[in-house]
C-alpha angles and dihedrals in degrees: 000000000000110000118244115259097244129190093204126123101171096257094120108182129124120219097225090207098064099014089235126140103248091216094035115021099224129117118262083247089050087052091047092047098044103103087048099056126099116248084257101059089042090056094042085052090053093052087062102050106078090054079048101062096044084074111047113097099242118215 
């Protein structure tokens, strides 16, 4: 069994005015998705998250 390629780094907090994972940058539905994507989605996610937490107002 290979392990899911996984963004998180346990920093589970969602900025409420973006809707983006402070640690991670995905939605809350893309967390809770996650398992059930294809590789490709999840790497397509990935490509966007950079841009993502640029964005989120930290703390």
């Amino acid at each position: 069994m290979t392990a899911i390629e996984s963004p998180c780094i346990l920093v589970c907090s969602i900025d409420m005015k973006t809707g983006f994972c402070f640690g991670c940058g995905r939605t809350r539905e893309e967390i809770g998705a996650w398992i059930d994507m294809t590789p490709e989605i999840r790497r397509s996610v990935m490509a966007e998250l950079p841009a993502r937490l640029e964005t989120v107002e930290r703390r």
